[in-house]
C-alpha positions as CSV (number, residue, x, y, z in Angstrom):
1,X,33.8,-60.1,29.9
2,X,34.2,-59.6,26.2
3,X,38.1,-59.5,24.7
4,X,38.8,-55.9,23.4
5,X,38.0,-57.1,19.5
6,X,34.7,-58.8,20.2
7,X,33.5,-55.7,22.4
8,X,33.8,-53.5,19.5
9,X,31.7,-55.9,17.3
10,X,28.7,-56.1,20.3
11,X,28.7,-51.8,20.3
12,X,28.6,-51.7,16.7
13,X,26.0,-54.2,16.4
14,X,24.1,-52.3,19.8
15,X,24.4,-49.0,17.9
16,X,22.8,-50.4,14.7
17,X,19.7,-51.5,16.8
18,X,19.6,-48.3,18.1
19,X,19.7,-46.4,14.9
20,X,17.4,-48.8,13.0
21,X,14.8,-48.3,15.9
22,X,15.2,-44.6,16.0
23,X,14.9,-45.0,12.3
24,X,11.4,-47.1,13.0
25,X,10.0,-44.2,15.4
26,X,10.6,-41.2,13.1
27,X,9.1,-42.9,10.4
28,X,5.9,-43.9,11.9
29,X,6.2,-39.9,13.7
30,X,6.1,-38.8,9.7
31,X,2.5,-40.6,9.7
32,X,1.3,-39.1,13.1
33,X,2.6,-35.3,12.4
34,X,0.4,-35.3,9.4
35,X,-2.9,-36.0,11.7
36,X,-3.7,-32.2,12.1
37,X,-4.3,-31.7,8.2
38,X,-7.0,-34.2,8.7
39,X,-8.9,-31.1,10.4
40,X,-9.0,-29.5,7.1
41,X,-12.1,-31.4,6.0
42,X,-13.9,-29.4,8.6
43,X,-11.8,-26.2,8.2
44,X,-11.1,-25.7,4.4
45,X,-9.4,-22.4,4.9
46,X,-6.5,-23.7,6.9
47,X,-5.4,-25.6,4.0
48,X,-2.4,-23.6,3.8
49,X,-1.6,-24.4,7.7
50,X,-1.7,-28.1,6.3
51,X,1.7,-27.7,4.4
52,X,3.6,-26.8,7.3
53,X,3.1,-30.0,8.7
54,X,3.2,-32.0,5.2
55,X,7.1,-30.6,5.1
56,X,8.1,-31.6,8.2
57,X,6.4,-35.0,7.8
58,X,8.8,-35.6,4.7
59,X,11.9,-34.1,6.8
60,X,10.6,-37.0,9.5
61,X,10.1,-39.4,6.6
62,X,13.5,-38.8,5.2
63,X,15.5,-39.1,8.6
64,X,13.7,-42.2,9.9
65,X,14.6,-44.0,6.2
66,X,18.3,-42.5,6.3
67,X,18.4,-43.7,10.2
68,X,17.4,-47.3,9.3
69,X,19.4,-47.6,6.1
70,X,22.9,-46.6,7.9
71,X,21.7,-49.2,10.4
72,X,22.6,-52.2,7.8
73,X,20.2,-54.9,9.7
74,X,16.9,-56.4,9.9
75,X,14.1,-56.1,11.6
76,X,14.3,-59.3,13.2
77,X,18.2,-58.8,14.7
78,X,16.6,-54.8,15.6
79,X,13.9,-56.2,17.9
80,X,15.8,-57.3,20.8
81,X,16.7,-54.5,22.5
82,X,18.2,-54.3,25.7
83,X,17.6,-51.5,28.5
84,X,21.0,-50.5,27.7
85,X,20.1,-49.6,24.3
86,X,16.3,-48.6,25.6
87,X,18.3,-45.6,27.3
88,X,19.7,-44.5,24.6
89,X,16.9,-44.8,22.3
90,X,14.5,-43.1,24.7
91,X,16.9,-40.4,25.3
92,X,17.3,-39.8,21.3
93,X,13.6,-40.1,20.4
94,X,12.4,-37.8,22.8
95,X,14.6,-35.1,21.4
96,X,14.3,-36.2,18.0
97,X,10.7,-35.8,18.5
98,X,10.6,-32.8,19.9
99,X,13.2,-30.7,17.0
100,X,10.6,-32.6,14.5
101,X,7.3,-31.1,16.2
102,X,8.3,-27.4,16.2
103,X,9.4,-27.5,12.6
104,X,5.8,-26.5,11.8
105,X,5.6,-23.7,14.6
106,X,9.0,-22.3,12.6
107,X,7.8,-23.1,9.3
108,X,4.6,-20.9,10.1
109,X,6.5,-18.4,11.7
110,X,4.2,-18.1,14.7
111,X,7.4,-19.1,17.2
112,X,11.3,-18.9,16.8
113,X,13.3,-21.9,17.6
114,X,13.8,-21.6,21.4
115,X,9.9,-20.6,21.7
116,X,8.8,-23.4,19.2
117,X,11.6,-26.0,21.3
118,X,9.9,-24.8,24.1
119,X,6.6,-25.2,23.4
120,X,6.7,-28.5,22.0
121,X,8.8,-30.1,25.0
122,X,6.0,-28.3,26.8
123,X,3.8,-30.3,25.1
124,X,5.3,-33.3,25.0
125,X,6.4,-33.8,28.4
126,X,2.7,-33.2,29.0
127,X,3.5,-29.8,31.2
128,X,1.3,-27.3,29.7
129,X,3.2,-24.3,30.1
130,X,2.6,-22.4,26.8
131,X,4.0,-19.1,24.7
132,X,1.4,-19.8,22.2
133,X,-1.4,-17.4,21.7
134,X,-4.4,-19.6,21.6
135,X,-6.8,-17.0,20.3
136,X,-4.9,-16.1,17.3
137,X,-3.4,-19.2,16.4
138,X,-5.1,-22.0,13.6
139,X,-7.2,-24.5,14.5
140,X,-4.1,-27.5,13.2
141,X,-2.0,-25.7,15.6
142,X,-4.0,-26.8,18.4
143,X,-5.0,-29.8,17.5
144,X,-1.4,-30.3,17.0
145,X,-0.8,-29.3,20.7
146,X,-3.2,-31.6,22.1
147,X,-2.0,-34.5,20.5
148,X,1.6,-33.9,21.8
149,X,0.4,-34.5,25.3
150,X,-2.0,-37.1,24.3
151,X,0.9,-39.3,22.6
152,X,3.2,-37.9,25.1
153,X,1.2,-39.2,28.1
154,X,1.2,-42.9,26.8
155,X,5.3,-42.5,25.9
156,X,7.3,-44.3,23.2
157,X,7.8,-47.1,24.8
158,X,4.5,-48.2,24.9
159,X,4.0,-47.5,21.4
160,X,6.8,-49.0,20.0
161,X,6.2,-52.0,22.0
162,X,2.7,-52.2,21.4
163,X,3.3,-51.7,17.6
164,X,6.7,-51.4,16.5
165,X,9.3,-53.5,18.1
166,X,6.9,-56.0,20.0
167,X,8.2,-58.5,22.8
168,X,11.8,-58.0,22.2
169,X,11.2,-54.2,23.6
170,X,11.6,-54.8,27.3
171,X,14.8,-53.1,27.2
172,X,13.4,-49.9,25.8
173,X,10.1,-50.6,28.1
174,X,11.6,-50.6,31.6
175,X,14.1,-47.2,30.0
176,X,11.6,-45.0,29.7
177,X,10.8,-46.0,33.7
178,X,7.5,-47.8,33.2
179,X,7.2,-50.9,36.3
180,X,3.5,-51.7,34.7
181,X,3.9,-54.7,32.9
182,X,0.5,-56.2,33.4
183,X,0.4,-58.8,31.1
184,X,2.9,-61.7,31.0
185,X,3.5,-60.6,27.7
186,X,5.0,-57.0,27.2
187,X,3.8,-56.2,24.1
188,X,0.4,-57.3,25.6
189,X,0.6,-55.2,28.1
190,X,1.3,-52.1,26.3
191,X,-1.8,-53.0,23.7
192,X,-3.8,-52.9,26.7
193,X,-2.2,-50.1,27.8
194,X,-3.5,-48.2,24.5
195,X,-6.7,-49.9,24.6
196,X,-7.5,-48.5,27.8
197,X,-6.1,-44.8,26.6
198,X,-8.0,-44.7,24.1
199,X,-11.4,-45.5,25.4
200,X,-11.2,-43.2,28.3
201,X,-10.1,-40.0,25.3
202,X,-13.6,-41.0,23.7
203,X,-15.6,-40.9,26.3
204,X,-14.0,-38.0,27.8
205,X,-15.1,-36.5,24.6
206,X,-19.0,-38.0,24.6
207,X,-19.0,-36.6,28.3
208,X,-17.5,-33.2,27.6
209,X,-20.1,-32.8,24.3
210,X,-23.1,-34.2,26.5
211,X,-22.5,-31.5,29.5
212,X,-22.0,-29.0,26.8
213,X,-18.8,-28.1,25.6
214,X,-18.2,-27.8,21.9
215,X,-17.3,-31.0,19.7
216,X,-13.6,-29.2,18.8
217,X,-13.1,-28.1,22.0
218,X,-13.8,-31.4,23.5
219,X,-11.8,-33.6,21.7
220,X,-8.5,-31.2,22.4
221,X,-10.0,-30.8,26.0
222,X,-10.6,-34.8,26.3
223,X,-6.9,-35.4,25.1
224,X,-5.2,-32.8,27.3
225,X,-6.7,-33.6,30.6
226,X,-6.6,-37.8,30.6
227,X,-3.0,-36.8,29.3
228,X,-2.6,-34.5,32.9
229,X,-1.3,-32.5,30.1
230,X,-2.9,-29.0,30.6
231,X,-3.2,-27.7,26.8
232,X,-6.1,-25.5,26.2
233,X,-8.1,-24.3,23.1
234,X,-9.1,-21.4,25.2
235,X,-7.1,-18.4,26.5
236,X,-8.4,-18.9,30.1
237,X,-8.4,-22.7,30.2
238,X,-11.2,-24.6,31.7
239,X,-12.5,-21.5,33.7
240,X,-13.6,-19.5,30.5
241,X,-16.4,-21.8,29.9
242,X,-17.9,-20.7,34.0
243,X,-19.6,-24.9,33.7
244,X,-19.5,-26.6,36.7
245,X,-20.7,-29.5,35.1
246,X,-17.4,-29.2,32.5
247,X,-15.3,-28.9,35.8
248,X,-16.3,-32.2,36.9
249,X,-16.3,-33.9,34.1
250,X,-12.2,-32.6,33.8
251,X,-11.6,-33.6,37.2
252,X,-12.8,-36.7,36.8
253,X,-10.3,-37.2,33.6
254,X,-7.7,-35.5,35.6
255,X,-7.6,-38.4,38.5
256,X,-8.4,-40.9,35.6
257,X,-4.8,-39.5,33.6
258,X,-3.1,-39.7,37.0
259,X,-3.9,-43.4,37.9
260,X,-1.5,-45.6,36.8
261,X,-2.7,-48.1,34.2
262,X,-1.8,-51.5,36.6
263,X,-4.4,-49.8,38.6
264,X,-7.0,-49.3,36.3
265,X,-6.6,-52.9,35.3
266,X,-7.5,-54.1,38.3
267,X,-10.8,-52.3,37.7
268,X,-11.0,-53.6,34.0
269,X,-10.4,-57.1,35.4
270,X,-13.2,-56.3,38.2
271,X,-10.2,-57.2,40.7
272,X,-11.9,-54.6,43.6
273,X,-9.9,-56.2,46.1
274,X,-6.8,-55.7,44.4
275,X,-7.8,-52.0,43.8
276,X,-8.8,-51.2,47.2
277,X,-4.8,-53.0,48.7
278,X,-3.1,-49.8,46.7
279,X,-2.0,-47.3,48.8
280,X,-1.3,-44.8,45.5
281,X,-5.4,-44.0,45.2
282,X,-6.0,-43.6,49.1
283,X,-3.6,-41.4,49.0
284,X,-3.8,-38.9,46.4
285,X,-7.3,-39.1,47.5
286,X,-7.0,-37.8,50.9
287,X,-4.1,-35.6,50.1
288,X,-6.6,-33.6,47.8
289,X,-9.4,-33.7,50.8
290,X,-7.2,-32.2,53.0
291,X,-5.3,-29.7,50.8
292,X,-9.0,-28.9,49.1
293,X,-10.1,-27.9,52.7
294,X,-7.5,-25.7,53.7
295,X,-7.0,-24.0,50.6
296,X,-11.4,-23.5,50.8
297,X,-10.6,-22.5,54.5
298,X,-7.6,-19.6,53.9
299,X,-9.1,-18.6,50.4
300,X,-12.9,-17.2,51.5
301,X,-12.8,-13.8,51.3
302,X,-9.0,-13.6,49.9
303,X,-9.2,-15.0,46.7
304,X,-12.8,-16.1,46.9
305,X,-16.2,-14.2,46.8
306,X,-17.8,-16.6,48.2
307,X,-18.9,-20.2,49.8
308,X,-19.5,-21.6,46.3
309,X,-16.7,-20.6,44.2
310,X,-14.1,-21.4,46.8
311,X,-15.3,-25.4,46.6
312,X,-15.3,-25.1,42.9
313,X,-11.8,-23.4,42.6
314,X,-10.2,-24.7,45.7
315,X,-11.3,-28.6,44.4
316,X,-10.3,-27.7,41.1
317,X,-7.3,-26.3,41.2
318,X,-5.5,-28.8,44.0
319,X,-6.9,-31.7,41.6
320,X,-4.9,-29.9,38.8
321,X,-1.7,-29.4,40.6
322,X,-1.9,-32.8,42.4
323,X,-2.2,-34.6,39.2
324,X,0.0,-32.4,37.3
325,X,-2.4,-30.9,34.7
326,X,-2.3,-27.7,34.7
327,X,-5.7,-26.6,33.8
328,X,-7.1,-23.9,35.9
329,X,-10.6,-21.8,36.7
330,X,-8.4,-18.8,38.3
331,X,-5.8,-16.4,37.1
332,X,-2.8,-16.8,39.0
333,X,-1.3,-13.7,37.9
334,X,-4.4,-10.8,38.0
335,X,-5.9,-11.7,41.2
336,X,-4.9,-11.9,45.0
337,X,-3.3,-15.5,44.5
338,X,0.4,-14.3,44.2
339,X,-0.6,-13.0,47.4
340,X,-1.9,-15.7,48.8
341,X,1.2,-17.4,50.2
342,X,-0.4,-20.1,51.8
343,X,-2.5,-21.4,48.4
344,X,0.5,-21.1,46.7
345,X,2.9,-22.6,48.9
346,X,0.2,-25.6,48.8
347,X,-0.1,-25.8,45.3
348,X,3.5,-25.7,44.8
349,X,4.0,-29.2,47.6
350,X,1.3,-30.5,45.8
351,X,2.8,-30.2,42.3
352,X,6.2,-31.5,43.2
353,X,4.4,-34.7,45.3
354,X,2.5,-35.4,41.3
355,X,0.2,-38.2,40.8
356,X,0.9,-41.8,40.5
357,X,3.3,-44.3,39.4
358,X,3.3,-45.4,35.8
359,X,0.6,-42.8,34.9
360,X,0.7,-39.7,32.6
361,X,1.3,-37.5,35.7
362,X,5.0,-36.0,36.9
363,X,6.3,-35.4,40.0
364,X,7.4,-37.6,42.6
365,X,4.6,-39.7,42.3
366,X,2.2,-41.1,44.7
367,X,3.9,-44.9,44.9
368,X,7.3,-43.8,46.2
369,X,5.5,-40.9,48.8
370,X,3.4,-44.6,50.3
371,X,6.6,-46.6,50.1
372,X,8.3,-43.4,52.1
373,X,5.9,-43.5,54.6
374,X,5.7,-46.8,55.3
375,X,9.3,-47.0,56.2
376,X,8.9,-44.9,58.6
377,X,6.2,-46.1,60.1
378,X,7.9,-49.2,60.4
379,X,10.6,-47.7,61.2
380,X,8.7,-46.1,64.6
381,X,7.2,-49.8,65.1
382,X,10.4,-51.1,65.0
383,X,12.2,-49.1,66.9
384,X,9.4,-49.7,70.0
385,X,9.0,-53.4,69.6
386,X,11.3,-56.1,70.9
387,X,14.5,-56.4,69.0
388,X,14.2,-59.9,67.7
389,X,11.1,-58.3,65.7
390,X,11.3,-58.7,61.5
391,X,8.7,-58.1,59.4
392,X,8.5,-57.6,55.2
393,X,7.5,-54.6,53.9
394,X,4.4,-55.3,51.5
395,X,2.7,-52.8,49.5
396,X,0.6,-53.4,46.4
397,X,1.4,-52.3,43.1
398,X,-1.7,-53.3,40.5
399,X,-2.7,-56.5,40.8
400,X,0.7,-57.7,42.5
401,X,2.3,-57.0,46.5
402,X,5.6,-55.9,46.2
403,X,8.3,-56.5,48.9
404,X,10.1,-52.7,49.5
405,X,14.0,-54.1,49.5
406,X,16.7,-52.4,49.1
407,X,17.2,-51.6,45.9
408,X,13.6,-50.2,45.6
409,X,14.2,-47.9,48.8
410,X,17.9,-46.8,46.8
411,X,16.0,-46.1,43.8
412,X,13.5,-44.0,45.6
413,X,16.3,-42.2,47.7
414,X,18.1,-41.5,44.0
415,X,15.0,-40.1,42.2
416,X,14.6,-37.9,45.5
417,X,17.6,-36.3,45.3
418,X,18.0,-35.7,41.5
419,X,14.7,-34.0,41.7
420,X,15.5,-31.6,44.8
421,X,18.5,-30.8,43.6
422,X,17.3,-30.4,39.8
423,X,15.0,-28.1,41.7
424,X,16.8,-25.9,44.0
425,X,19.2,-25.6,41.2
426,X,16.2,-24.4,38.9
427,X,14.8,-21.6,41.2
428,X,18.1,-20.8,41.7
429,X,18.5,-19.9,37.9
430,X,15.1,-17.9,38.0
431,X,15.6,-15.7,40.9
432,X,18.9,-14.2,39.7
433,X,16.5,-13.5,36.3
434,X,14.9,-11.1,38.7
435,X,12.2,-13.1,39.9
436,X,11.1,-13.4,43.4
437,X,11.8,-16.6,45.3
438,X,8.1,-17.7,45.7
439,X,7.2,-17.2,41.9
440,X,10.4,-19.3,41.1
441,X,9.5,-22.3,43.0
442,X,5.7,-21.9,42.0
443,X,6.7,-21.7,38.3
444,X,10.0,-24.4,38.4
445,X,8.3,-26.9,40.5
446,X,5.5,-26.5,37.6
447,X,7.9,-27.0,34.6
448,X,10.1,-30.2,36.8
449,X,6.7,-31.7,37.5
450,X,5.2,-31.3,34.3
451,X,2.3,-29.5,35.3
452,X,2.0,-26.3,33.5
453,X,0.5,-24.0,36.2
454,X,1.6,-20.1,35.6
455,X,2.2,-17.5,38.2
456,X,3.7,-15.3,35.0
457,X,6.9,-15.9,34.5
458,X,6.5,-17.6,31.2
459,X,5.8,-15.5,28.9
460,X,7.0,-15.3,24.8
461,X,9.4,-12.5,25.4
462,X,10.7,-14.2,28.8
463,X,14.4,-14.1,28.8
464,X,15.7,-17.0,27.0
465,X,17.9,-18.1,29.9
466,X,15.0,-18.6,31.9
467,X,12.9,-19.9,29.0
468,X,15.8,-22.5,28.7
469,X,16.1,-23.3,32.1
470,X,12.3,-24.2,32.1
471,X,12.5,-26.2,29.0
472,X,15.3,-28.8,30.7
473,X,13.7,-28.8,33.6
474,X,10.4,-30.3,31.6
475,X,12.5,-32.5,29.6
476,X,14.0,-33.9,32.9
477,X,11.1,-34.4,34.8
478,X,9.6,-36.4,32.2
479,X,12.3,-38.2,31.8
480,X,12.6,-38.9,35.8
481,X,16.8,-37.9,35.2
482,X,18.0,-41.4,35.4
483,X,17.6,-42.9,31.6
484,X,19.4,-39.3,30.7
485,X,22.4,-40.0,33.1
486,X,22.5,-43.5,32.2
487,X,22.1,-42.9,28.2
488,X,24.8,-40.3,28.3
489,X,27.0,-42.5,30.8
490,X,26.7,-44.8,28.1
491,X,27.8,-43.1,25.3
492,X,30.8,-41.3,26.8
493,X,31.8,-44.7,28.1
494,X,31.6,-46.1,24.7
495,X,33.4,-43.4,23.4
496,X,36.1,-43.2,25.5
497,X,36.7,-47.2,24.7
498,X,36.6,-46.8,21.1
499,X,39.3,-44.0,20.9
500,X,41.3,-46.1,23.6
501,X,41.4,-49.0,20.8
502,X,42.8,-46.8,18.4
């Protein structure tokens, strides 16, 4: 315990790391909300589009410089940060981030604020639910879009870590809820982390270009789909192009976006065995087998014309869910699908379950669903076998085994019930908008999971209490709830001690 006096010194000092790193990441965001006027080269005639983003580079610019000043420290005392401060600075950045990104929406007058906040937290978040007309809207727009959820998939923590704050950045790290530290050095690990992110975008985008799809429309596509993101260049997503071969291509980035990274080290470090101990693959895997076939089975002749189609679609569009991308091949709101209760009640399960742990995907996530179920499996054994009968829980996470003890079973319980009751309180919000109970979950369960399948419901003149709604329940689900209770714990806390002192 600190005396009174000296506890004020350590906030002040903890509050100046926070506002000199919050400084750091608006600066280097100034740099990375200029990339879309690079498009100009190839699209001289949206050189006016280019200015909207120029101004709210300088307005990022200007705030990252004020930030760091007010700060009064060095970079060297701003580099340890600690995961108290991490909350904070996650919490901060991600909505700093997000007012900075629809300044050009604004600027161009193609949103209002609540549509642009929207669609950038959309973005963002990686959900994919959009208000954006894609047909009418410029080329730096979209590129813009894409590489929200492309940057947005990887997070801030692995960027400032990898290049910004280095080692000293657990703190912020472990805040933003990421367990895959697979290197014994943390900035390490998140270089790797954008090492592997990177190659997968570029050869999503060789593969999308070599089956066909245009050289714009493949880099946005290649982006959007490792990121589980959902963001399209087209008005009806992947299924305007009819390609089979450009389905599988996006399914194949979909599951690749929804692996978490310690996995796909094991695979970069040709560690099969390792690979093959995770539970998370086996079963997103089979989840999608089984959820593929009955969706194929209930949809011929409902929403399906026939034997072909229903494979394509029925794969396609429990891939999407399950990994929380949002791209689709159907219209959910002109065909038979809001009819079809049992393909939506399927897609909406798998949306909340989401992909895996410490991957760009939302949701529960596949790691605490195979911790869940072995406890109860062991649970059953135990409860059959002899009493004197103790065994350890073991399940693999990467390239490491993980004893389940308590405090991983409380933190799984925790996320649980924030996210139900984030949910229920969601739909709730929706239905008394007017809309009807299985649109609501289909369409919440989308925004909380970060998907960004639409049954309708979002629309640009939506009603902005439901447009709202939507747009905290994206923010949250990203956020997995707990670094925005514990940041905001935090800073009442603080607070409240500061004005006690006085």
């Amino acid at each position: 315990m600190y005396p009174a006096g000296d506890y004020v010194t350590v906030l002040k000092r903890r509050y100046r790391v926070t506002l000199w790193n919050l400084g750091s990441l608006f600066l280097w965001f100034s740099l990375l909300i200029l990339f879309p006027v690079i498009f100009v080269i190839f699209y001289p005639e949206e050189l006016h589009n280019g200015l909207y983003f120029v101004y709210a580079a300088v307005i990022s610019a200007l705030l990252g410089y004020f930030l760091q000043v007010t700060s009064r420290i060095k970079k060297e005392e701003a580099s340890l940060v600690t995961i108290q401060e991490g909350a904070v600075i996650v919490l901060f950045s991600w909505i700093g981030v997000i007012m900075l990104s629809s300044l050009p929406f604004v600027f161009a007058r193609i949103l209002n604020f609540s549509q642009a906040i929207f669609e950038t937290t959309s973005g963002w978040t990686t959900t994919g639910l959009t208000v954006v007309d894609v047909t009418k809207v410029s080329k730096l727009f979209l590129v813009w879009r894409s590489v929200m959820q492309y940057v947005g998939g990887a997070g801030f923590a692995v960027i400032m870590v990898g290049s910004i704050i280095g080692p000293g950045g657990f703190g912020l790290y472990s805040a933003e809820g990421r367990t895959d530290n697979i290197l014994p050095n943390i900035k390490d690990s998140a270089k790797m982390i954008m090492v592997m992110y990177l190659t997968y975008a570029v050869a999503g985008m060789v593969a999308y270009i070599l089956v066909g799809m245009p050289p714009f429309d493949a880099f946005n596509h290649s982006l959007t789909a490792l990121a589980t993101g959902g963001f399209s260049t087209r008005a009806g997503s992947i299924g305007e192009f009819n390609s089979f071969p450009i389905e599988v291509v996006t399914i194949i980035l979909m599951f690749t976006g929804a692996t978490g990274f310690g996995i796909h080290y094991t695979l970069w470090k040709g560690n099969f065995k390792a690979f093959v101990k995770n539970g998370e693959p086996w079963l997103m895997f089979s989840t999608v087998a089984v959820t593929a076939s009955v969706v194929y089975a209930k949809g011929i002749h409902v929403v399906f014309n026939d034997k072909l189609s229903a494979f394509r679609d029925s794969l396609f569009q429990t891939v999407s869910a399950l990994t929380g991308t949002g791209f689709s091949t159907v219209d959910f709101t002109t065909n038979n699908w809001p009819m079809f209760s049992t393909g939506m009640f399927i897609l909406t399960v798998l949306m909340i379950l989401g992909g895996m742990m410490d991957s760009t995907s939302g949701g529960l996530k596949q790691f605490r669903l195979f911790v869940t179920l072995r406890l109860i499996v062991e649970a059953v054994i135990k409860f059959v076998s002899p009493r004197s009968r103790v065994r350890e829980i073991v399940v693999w996470k990467g390239d490491k085994p993980k004893v389940v003890d308590g405090s991983m079973t409380k933190e799984i319980l925790l996320v649980f019930s924030l996210y139900f009751t984030t949910y229920f309180t969601g739909v709730t919000i929706l239905t008394l908008y007017g809309y009807s109970l299985q649109n609501a979950m289909f369409e919440f369960a989308s925004a909380l999971s970060g998907v960004g399948l639409s049954c309708g419901i979002v629309q640009p003149d939506m009603p902005l209490g439901a447009m709202w709604t939507l747009t905290f329940g994206m923010f949250l689900g990203r956020l997995e709830f707990l670094v925005v209770i514990y940041s905001i714990s935090k800073l009442i806390r603080d607070a409240m001690f500061v004005m006690s002192r006085r």
